[in-house]
PDB file of N, CA, C and O in Angstrom, chain B, residues numbered from 101:
ATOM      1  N   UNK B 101       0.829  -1.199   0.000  1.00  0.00           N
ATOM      2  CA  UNK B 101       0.000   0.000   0.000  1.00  0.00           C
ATOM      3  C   UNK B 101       0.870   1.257   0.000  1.00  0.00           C
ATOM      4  O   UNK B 101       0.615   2.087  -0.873  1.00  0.00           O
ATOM      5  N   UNK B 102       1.865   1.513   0.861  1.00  0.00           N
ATOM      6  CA  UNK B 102       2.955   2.104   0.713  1.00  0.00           C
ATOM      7  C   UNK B 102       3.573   2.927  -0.285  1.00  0.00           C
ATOM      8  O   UNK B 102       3.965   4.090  -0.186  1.00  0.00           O
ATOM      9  N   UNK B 103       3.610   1.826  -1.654  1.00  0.00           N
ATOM     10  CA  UNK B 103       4.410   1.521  -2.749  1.00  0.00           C
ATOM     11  C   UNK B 103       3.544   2.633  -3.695  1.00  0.00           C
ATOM     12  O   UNK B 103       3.930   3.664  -4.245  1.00  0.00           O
ATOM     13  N   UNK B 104       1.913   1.841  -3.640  1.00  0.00           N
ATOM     14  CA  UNK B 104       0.695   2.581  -4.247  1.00  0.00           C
ATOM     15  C   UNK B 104       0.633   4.266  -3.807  1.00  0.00           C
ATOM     16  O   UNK B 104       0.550   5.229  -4.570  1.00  0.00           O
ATOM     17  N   UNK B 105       0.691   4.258  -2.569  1.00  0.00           N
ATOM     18  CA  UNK B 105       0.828   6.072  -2.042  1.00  0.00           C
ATOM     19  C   UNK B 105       1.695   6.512  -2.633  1.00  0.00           C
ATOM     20  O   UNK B 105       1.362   7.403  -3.414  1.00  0.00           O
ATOM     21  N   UNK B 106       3.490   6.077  -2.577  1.00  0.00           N
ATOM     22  CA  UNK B 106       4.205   6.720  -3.063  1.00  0.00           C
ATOM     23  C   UNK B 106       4.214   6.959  -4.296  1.00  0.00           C
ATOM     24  O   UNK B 106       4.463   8.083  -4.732  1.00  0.00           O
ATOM     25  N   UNK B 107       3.862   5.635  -5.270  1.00  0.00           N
ATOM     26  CA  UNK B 107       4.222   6.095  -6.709  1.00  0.00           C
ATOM     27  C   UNK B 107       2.813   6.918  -7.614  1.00  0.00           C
ATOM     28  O   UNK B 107       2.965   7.599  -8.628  1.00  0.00           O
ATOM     29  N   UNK B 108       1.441   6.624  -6.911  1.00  0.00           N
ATOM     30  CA  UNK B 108       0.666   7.847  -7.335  1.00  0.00           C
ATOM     31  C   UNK B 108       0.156   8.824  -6.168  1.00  0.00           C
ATOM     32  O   UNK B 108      -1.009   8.919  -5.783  1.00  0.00           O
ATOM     33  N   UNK B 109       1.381   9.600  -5.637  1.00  0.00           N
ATOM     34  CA  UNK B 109       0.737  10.080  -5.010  1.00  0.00           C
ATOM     35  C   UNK B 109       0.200  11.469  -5.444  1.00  0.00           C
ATOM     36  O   UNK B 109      -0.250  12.155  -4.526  1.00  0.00           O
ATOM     37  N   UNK B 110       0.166  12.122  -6.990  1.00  0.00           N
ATOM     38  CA  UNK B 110      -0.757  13.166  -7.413  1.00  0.00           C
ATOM     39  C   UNK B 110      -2.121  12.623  -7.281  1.00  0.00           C
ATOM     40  O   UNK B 110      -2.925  13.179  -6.533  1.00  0.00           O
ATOM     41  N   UNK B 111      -2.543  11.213  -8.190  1.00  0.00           N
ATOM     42  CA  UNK B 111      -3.503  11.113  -8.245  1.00  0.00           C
ATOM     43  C   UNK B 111      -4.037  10.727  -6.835  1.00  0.00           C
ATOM     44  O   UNK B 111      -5.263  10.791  -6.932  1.00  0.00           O
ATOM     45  N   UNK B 112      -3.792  10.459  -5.918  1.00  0.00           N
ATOM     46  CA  UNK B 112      -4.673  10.366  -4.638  1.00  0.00           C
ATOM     47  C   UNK B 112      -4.855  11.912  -3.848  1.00  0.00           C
ATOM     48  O   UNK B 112      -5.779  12.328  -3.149  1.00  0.00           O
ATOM     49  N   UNK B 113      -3.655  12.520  -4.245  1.00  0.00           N
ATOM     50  CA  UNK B 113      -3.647  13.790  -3.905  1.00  0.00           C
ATOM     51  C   UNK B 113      -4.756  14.646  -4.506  1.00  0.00           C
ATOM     52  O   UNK B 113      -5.183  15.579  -3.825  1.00  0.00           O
ATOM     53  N   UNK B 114      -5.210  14.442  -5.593  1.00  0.00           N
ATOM     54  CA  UNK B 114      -6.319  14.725  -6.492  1.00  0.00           C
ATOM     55  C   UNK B 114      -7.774  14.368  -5.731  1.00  0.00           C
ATOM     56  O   UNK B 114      -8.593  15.169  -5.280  1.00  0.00           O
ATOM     57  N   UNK B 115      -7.827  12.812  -5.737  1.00  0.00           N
ATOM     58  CA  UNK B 115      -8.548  12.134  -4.798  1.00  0.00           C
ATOM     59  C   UNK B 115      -9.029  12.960  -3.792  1.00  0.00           C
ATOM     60  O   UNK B 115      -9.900  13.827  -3.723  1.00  0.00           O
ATOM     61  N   UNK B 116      -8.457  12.600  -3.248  1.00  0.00           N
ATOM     62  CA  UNK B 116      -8.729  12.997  -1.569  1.00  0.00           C
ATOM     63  C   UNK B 116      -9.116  14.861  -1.485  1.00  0.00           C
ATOM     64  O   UNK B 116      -9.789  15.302  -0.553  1.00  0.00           O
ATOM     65  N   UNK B 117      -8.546  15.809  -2.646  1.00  0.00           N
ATOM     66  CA  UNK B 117      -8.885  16.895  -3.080  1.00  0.00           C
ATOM     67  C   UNK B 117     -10.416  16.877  -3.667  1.00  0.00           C
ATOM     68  O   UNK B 117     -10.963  17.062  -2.580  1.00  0.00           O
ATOM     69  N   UNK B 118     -10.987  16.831  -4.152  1.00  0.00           N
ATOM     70  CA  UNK B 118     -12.212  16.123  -5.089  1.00  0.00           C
ATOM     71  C   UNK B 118     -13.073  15.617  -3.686  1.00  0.00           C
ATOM     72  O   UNK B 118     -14.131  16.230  -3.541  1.00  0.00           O
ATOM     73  N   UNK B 119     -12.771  14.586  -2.634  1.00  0.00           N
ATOM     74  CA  UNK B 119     -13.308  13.877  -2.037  1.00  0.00           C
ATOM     75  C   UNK B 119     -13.580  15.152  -0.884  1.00  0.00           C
ATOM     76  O   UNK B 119     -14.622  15.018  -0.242  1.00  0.00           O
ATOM     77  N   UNK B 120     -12.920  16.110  -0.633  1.00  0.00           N
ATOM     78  CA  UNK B 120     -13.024  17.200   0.690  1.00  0.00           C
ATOM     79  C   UNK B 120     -13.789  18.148   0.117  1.00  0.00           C
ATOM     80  O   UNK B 120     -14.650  18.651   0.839  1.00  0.00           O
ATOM     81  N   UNK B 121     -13.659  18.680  -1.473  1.00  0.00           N
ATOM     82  CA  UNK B 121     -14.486  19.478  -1.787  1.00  0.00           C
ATOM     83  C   UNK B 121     -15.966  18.591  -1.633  1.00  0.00           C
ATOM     84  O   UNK B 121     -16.700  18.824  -0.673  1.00  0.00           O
ATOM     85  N   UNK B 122     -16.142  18.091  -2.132  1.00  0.00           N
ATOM     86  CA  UNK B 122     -17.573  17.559  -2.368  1.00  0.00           C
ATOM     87  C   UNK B 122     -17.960  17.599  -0.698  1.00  0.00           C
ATOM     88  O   UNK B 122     -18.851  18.347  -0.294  1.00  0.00           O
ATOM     89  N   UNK B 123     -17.341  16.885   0.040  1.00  0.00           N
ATOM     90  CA  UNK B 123     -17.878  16.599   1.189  1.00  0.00           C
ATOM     91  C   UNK B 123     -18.634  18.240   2.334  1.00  0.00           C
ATOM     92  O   UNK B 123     -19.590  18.534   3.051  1.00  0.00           O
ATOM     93  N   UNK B 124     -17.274  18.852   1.736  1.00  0.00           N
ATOM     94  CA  UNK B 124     -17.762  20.628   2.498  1.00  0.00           C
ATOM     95  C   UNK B 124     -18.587  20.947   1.733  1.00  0.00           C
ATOM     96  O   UNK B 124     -19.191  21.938   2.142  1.00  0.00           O
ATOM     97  N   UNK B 125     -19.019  20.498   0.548  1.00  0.00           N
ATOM     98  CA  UNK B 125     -20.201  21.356  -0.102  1.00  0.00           C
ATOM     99  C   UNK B 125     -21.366  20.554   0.349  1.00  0.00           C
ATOM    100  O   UNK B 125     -22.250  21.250   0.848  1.00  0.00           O
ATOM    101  N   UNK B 126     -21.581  19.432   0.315  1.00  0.00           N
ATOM    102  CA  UNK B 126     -22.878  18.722   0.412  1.00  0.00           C
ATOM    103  C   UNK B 126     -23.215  19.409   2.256  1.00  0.00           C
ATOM    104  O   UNK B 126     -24.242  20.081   2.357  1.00  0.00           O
ATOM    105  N   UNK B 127     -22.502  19.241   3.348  1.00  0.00           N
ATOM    106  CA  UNK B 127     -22.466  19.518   4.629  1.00  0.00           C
ATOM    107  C   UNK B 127     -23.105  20.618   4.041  1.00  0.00           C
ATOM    108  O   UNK B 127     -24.182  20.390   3.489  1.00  0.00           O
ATOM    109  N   UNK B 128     -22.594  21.955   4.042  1.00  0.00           N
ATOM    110  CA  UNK B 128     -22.397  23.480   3.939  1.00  0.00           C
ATOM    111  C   UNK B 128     -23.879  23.872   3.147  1.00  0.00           C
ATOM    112  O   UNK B 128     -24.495  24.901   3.426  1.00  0.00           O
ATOM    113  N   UNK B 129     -24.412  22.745   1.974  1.00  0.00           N
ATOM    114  CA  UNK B 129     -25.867  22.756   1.446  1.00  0.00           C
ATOM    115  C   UNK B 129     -26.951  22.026   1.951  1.00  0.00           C
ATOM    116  O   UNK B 129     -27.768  21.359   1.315  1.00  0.00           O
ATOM    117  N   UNK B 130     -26.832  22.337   3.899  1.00  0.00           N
ATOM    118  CA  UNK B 130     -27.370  21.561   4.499  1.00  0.00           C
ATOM    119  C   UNK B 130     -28.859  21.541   4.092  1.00  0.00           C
ATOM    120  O   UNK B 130     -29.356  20.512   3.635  1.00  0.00           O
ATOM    121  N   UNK B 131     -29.548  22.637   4.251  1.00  0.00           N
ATOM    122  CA  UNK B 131     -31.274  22.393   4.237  1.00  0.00           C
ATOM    123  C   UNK B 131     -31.659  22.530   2.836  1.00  0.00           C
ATOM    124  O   UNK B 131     -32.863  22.598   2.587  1.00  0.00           O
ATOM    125  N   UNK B 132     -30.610  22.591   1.662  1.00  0.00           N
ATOM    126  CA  UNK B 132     -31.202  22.398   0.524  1.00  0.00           C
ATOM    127  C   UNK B 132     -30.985  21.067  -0.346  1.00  0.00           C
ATOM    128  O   UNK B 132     -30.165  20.760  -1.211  1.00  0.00           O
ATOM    129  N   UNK B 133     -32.013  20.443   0.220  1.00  0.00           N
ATOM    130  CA  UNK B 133     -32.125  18.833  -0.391  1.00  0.00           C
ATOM    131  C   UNK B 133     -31.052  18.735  -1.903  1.00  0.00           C
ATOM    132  O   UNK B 133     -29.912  18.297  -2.059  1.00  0.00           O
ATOM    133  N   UNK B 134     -32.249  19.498  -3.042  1.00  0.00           N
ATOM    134  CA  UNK B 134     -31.704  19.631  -4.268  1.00  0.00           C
ATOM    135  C   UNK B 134     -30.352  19.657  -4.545  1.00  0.00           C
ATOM    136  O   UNK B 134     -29.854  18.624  -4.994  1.00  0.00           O
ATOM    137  N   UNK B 135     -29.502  20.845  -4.329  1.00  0.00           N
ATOM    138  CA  UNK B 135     -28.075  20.889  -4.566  1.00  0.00           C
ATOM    139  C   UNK B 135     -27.368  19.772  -3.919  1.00  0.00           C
ATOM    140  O   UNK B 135     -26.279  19.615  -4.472  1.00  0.00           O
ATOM    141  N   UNK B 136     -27.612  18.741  -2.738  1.00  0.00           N
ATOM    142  CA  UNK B 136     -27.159  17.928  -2.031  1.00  0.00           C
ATOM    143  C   UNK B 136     -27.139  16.770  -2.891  1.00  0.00           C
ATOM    144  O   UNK B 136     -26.111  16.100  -2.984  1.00  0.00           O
ATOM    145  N   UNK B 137     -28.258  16.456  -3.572  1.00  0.00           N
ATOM    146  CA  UNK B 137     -28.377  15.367  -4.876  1.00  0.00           C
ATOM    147  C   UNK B 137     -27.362  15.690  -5.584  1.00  0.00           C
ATOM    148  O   UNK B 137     -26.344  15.033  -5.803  1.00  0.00           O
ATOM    149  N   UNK B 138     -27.717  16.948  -6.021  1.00  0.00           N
ATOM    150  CA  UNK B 138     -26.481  17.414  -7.476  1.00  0.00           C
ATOM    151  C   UNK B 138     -25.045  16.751  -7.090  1.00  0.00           C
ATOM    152  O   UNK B 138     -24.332  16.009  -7.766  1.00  0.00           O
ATOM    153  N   UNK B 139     -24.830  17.351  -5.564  1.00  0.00           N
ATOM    154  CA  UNK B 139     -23.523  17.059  -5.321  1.00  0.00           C
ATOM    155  C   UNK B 139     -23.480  15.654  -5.038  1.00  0.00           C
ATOM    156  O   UNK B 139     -22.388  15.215  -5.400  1.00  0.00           O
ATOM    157  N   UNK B 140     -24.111  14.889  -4.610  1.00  0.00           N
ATOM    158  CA  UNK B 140     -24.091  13.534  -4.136  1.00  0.00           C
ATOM    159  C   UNK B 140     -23.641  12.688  -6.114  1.00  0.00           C
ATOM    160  O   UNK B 140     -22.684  11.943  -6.327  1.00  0.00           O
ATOM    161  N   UNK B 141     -24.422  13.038  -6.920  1.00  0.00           N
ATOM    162  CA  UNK B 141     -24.086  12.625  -8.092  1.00  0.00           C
ATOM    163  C   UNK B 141     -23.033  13.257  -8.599  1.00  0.00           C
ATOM    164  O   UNK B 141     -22.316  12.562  -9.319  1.00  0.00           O
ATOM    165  N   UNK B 142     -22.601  14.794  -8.380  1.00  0.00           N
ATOM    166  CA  UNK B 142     -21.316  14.953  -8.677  1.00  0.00           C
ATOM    167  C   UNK B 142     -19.879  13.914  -8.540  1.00  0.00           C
ATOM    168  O   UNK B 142     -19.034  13.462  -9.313  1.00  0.00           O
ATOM    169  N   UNK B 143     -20.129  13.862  -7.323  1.00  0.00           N
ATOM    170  CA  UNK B 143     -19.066  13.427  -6.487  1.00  0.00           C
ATOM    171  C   UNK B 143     -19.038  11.762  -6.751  1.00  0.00           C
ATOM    172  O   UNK B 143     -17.890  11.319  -6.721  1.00  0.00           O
ATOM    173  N   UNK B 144     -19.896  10.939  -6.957  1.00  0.00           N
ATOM    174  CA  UNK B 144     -20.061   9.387  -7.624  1.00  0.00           C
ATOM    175  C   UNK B 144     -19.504   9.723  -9.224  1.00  0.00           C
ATOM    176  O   UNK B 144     -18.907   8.803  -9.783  1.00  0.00           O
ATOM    177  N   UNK B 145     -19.670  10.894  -9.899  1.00  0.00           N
ATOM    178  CA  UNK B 145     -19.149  10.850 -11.404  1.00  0.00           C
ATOM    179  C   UNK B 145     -17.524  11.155 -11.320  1.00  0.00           C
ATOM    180  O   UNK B 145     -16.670  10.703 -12.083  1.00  0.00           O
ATOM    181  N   UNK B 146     -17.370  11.826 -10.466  1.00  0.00           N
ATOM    182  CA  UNK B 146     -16.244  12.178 -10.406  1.00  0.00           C
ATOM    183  C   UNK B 146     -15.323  11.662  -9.451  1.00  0.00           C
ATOM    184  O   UNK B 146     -14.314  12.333  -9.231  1.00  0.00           O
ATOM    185  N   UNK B 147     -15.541  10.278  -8.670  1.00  0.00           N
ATOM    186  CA  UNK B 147     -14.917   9.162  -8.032  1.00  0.00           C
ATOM    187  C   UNK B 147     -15.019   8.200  -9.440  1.00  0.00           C
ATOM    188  O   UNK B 147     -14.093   7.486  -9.824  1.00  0.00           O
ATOM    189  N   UNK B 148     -15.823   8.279  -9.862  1.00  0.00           N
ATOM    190  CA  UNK B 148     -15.769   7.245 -11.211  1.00  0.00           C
ATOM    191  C   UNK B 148     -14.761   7.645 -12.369  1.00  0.00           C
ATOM    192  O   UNK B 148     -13.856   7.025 -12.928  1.00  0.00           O
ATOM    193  N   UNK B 149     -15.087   8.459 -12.456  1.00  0.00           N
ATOM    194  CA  UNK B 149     -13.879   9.468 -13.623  1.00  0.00           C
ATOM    195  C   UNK B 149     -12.221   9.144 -13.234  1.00  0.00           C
ATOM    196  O   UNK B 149     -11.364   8.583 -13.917  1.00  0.00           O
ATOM    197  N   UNK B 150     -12.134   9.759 -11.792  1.00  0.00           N
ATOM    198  CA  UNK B 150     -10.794   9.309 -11.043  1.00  0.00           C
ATOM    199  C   UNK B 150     -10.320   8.178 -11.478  1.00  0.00           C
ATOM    200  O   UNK B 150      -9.331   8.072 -12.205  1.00  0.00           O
ATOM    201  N   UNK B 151     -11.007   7.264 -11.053  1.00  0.00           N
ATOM    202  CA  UNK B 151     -10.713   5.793 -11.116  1.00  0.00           C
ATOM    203  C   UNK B 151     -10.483   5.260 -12.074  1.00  0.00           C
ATOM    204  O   UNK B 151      -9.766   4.265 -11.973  1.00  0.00           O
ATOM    205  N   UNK B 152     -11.009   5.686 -13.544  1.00  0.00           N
ATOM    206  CA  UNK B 152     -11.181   5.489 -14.879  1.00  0.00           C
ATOM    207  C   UNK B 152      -9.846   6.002 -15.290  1.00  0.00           C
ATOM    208  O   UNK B 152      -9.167   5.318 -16.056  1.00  0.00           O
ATOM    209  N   UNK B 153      -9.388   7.194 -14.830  1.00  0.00           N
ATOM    210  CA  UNK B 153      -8.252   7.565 -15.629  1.00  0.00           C
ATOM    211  C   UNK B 153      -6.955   7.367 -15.128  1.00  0.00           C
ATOM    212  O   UNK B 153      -5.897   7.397 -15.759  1.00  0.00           O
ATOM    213  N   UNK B 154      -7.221   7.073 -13.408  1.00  0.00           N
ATOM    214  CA  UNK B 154      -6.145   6.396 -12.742  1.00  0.00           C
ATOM    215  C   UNK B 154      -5.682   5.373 -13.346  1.00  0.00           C
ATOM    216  O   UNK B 154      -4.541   5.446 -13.804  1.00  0.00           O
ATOM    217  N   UNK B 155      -6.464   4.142 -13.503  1.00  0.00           N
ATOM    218  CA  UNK B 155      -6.063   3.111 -14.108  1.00  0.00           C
ATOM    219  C   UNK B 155      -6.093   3.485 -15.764  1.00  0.00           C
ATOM    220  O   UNK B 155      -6.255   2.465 -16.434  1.00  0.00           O
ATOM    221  N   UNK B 156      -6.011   4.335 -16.314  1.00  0.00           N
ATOM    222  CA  UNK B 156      -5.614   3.932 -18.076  1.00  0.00           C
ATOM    223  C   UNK B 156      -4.605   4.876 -17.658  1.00  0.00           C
ATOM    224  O   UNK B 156      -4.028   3.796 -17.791  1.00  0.00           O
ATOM    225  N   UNK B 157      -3.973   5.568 -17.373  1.00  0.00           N
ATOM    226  CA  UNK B 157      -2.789   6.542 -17.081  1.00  0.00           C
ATOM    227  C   UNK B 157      -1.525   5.286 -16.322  1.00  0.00           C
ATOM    228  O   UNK B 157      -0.319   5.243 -16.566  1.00  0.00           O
ATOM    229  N   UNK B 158      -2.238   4.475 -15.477  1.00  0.00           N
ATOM    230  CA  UNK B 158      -1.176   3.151 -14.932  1.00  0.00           C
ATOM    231  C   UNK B 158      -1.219   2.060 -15.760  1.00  0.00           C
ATOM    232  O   UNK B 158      -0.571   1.046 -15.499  1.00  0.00           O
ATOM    233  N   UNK B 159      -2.091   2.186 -16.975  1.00  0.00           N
ATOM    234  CA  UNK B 159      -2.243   0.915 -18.096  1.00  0.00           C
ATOM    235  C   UNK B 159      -2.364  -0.553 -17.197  1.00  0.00           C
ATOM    236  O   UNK B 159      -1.674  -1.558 -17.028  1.00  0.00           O
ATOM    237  N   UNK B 160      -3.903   0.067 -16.661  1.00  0.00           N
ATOM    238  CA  UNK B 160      -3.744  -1.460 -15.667  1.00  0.00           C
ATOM    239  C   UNK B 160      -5.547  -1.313 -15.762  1.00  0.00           C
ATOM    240  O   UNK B 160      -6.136  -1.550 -14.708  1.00  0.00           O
ATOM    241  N   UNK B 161      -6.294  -0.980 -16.833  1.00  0.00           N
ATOM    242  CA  UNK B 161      -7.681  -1.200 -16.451  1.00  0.00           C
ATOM    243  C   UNK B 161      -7.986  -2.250 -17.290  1.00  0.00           C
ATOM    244  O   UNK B 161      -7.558  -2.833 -18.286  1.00  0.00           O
ATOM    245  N   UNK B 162      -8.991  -2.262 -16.411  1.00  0.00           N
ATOM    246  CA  UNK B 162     -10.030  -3.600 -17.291  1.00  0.00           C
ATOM    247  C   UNK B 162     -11.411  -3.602 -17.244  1.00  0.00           C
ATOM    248  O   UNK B 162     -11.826  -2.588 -16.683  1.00  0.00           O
ATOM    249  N   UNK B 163     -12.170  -4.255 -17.568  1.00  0.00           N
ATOM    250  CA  UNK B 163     -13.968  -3.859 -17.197  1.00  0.00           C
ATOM    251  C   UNK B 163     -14.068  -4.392 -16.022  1.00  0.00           C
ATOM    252  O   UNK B 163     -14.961  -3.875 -15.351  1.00  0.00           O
ATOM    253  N   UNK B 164     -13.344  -5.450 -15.375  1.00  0.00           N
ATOM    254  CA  UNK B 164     -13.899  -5.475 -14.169  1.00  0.00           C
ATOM    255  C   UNK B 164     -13.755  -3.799 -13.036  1.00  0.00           C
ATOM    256  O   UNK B 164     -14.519  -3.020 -12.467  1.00  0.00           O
ATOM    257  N   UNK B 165     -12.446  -3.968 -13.217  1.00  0.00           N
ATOM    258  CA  UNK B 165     -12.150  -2.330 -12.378  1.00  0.00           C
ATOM    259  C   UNK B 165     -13.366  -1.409 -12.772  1.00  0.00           C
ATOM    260  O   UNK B 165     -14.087  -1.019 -11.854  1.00  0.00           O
ATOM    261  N   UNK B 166     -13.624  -1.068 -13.937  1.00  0.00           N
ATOM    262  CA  UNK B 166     -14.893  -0.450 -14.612  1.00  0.00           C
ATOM    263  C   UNK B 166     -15.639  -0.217 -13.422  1.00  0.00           C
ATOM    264  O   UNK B 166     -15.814   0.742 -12.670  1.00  0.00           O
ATOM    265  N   UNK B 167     -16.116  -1.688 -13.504  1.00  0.00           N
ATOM    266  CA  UNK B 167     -17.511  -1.922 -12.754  1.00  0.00           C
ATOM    267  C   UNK B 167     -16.849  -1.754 -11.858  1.00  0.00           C
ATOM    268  O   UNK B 167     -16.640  -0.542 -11.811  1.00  0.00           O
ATOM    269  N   UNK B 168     -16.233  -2.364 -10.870  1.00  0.00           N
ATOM    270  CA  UNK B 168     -15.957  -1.917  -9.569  1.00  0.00           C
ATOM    271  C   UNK B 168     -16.071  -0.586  -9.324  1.00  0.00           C
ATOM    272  O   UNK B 168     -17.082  -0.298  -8.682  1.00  0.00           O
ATOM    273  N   UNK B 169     -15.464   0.193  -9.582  1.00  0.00           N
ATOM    274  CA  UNK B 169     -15.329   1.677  -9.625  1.00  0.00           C
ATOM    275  C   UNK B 169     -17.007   2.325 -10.089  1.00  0.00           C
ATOM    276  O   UNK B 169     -17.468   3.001  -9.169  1.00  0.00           O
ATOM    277  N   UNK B 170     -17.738   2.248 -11.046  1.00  0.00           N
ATOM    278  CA  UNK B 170     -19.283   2.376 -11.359  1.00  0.00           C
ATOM    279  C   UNK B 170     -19.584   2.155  -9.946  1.00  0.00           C
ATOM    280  O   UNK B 170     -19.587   3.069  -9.121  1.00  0.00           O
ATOM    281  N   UNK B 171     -19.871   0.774  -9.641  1.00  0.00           N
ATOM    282  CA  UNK B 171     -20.941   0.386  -8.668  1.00  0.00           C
ATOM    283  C   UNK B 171     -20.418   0.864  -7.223  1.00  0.00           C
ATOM    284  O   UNK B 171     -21.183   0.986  -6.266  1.00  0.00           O
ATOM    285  N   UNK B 172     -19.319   1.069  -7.175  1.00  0.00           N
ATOM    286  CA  UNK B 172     -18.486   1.643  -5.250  1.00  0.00           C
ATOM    287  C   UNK B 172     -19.495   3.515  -5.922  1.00  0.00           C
ATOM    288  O   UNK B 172     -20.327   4.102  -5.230  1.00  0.00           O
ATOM    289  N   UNK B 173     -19.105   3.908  -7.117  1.00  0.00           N
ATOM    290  CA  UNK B 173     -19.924   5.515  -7.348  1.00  0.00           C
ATOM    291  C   UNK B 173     -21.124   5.542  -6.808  1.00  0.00           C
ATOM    292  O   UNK B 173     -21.506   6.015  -5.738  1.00  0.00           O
ATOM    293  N   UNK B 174     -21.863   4.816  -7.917  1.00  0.00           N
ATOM    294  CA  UNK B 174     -23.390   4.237  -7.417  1.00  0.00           C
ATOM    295  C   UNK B 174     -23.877   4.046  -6.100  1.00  0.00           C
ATOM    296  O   UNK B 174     -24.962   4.550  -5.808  1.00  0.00           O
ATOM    297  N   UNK B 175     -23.204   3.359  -5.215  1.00  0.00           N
ATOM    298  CA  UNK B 175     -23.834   3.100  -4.090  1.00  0.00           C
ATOM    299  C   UNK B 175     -23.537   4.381  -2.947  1.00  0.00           C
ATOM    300  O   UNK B 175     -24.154   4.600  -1.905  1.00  0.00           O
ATOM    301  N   UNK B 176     -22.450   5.082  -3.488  1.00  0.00           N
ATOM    302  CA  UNK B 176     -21.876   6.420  -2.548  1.00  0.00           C
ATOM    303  C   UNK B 176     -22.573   7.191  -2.868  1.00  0.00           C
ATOM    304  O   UNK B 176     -23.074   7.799  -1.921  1.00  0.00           O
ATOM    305  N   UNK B 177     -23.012   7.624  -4.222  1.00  0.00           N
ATOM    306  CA  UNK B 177     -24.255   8.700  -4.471  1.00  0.00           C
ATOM    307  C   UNK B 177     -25.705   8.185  -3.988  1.00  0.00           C
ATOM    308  O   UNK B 177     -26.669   8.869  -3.643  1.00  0.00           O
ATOM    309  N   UNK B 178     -25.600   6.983  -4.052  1.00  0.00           N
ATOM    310  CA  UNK B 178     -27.370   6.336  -3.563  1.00  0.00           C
ATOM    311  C   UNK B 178     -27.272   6.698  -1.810  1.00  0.00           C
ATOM    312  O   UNK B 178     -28.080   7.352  -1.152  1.00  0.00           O
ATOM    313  N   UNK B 179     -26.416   6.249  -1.493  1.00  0.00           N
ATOM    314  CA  UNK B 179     -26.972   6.499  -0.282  1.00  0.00           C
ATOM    315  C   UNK B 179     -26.674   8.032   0.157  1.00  0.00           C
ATOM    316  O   UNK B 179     -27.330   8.222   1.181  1.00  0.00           O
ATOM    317  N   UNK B 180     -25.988   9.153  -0.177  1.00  0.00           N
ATOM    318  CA  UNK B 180     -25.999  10.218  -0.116  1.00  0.00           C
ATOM    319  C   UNK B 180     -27.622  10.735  -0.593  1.00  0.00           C
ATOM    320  O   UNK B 180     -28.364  11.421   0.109  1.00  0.00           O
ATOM    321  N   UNK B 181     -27.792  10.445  -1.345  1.00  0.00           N
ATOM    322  CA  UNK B 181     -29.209  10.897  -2.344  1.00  0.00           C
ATOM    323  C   UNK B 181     -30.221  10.298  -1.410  1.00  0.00           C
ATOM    324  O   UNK B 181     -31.360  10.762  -1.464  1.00  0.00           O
ATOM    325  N   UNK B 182     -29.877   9.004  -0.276  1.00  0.00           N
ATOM    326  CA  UNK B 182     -30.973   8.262   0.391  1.00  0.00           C
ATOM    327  C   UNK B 182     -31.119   9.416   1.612  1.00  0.00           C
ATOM    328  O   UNK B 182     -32.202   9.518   2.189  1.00  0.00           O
ATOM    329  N   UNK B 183     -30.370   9.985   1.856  1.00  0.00           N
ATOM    330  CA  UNK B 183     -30.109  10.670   3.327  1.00  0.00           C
ATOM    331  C   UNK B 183     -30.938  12.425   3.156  1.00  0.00           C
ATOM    332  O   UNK B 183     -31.294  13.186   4.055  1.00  0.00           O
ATOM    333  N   UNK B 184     -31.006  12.561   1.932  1.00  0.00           N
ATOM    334  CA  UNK B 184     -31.730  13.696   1.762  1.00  0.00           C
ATOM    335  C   UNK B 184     -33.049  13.577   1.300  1.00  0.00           C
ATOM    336  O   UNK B 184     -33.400  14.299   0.366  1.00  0.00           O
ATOM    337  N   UNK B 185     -33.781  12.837   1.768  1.00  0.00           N
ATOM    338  CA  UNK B 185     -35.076  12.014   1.314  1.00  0.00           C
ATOM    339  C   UNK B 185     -36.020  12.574   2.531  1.00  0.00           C
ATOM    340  O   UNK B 185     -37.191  12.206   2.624  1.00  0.00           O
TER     341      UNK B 185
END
């Protein structure tokens, strides 16, 4: 794991950048349901995107990663999107 931090550590640096914005905005758009969706699906497209270009930039994707990466989006925006219901 180590190895993984050190040798991408822009793209997690990116990550984890991406992952703090979204998170202070959805908090910060507390009583407005709407924008909280937006961001809840923002933030699943753009954990998906990450992941997508992480791995073709390390020439290590495949459709399974695909899906992995889709469905970990999917279920982080679903239940974000469940919580403003």
């Amino acid at each position: 794991m180590r190895f993984e931090l050190k040798h991408h550590m822009i793209a997690y640096t990116i990550l984890i950048l991406l992952l703090t914005i979204h998170i202070l905005l959805f908090m910060g758009l507390w009583p407005q349901t709407a924008a909280q969706r937006i961001i809840a699906v923002s933030l699943g497209c753009c954990y998906f995107f990450w992941g997508i270009l992480a791995h073709v930039k390390s020439k290590h994707i495949t459709k399974r990663i695909a899906r992995e990466y889709f469905f970990a989006a999917l279920l982080g925006s679903g239940i974000l999107i469940f919580i403003t219901l």
